[in-house]
C-alpha positions as a Markdown table, in Angstrom:
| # | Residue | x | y | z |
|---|---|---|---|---|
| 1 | Unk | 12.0 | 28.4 | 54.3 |
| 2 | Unk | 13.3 | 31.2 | 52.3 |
| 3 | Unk | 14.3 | 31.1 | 48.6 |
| 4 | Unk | 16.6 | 33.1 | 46.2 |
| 5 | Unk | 16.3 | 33.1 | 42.5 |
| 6 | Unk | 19.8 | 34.9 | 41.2 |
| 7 | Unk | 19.2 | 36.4 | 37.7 |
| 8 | Unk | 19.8 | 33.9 | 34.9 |
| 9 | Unk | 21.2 | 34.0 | 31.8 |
| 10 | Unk | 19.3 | 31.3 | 30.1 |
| 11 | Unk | 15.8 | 30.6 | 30.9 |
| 12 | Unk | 14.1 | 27.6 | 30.7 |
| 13 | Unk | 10.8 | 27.9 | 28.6 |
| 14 | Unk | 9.9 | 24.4 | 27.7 |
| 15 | Unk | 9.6 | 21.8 | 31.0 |
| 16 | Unk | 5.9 | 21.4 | 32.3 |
| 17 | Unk | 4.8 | 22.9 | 34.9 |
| 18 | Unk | 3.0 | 20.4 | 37.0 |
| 19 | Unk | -0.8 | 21.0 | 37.5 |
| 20 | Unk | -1.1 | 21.6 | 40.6 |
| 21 | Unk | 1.9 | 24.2 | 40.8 |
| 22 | Unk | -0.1 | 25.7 | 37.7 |
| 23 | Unk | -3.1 | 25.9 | 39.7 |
| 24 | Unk | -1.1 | 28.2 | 42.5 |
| 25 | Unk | 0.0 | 30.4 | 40.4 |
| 26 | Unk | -0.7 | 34.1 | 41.5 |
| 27 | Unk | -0.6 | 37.3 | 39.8 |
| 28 | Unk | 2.6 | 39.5 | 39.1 |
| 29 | Unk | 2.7 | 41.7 | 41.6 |
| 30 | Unk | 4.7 | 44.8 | 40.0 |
| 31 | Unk | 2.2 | 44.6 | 36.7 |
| 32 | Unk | 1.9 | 48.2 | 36.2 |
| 33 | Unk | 5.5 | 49.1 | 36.6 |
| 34 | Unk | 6.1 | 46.5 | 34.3 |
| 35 | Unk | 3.8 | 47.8 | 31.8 |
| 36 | Unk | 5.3 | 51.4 | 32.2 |
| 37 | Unk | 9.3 | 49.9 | 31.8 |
| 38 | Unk | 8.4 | 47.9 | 29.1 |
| 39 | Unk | 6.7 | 50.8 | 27.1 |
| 40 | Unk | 9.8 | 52.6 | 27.6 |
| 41 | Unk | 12.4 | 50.1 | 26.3 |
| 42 | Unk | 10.4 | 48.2 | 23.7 |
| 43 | Unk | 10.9 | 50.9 | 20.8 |
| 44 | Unk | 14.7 | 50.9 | 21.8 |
| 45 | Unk | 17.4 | 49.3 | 19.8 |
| 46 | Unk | 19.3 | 46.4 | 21.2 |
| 47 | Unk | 22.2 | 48.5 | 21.3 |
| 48 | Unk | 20.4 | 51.1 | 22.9 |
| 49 | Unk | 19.2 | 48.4 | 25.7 |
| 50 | Unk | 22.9 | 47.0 | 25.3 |
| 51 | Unk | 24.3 | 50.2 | 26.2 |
| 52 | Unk | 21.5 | 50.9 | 29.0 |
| 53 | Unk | 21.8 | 47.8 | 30.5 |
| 54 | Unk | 25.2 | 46.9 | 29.9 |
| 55 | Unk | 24.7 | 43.6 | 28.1 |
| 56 | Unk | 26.7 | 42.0 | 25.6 |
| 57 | Unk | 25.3 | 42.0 | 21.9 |
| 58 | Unk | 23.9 | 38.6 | 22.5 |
| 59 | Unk | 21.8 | 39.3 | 25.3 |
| 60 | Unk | 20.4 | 42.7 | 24.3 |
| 61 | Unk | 19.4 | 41.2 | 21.5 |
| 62 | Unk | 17.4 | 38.8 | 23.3 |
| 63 | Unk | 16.3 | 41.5 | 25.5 |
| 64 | Unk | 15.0 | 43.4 | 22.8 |
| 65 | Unk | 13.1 | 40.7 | 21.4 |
| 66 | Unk | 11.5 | 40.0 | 25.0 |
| 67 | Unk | 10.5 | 43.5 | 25.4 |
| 68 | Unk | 8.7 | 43.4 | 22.0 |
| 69 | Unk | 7.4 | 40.4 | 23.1 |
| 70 | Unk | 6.2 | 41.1 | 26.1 |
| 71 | Unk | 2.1 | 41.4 | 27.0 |
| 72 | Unk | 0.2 | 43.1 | 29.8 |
| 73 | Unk | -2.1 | 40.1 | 30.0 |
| 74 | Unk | -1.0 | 37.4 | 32.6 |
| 75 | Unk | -2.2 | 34.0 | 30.6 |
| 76 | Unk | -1.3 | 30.2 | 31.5 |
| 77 | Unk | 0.2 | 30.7 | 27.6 |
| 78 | Unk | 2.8 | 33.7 | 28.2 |
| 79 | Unk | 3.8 | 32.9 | 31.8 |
| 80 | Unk | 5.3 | 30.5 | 34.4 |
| 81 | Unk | 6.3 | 30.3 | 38.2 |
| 82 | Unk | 9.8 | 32.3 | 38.5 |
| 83 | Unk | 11.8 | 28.9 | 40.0 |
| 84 | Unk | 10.4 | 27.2 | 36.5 |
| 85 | Unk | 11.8 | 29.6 | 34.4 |
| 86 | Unk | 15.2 | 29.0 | 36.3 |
| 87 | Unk | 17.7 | 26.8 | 34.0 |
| 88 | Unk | 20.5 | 27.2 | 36.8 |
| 89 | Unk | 23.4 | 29.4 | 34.7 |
């Protein structure tokens, strides 16, 4: 079976992940490349992000604020399986 997340524009942080999906979790793959993007864009403004990334105001706000956010460390606290994060729009 194949599955494909499109790029959301709300995310859902909140529902439960059940236990045993918790328990499968595995480790970001592109961690490193991650680290390196993030330490690039987290001292931008968001309409330095907006302008890079061709967001509205709204959303490189909350861009911004997710790359200030954002932590090297994969914990159960600061992450969650991709299709959980999903809130469909």
């Amino acid at each position: 079976m194949l599955l494909l997340l499109s790029p959301a524009k709300s995310l859902d942080e909140q529902s439960v992940v059940p236990p045993a999906l918790a328990a499968l979790q595995s480790m970001p793959q592109f961690g490193s490349d991650a680290a390196r993007l993030v330490a690039r864009l987290a001292p931008r403004t968001p309409d330095e992000i907006g302008a890079l990334m061709h967001l509205s105001p709204a959303l490189a706000r909350l861009n911004a604020e997710r790359f200030g956010a954002w932590k090297r460390r994969h914990t159960a606290a600061n992450s969650r399986p991709a299709a959980w994060m999903f809130d469909g729009d």
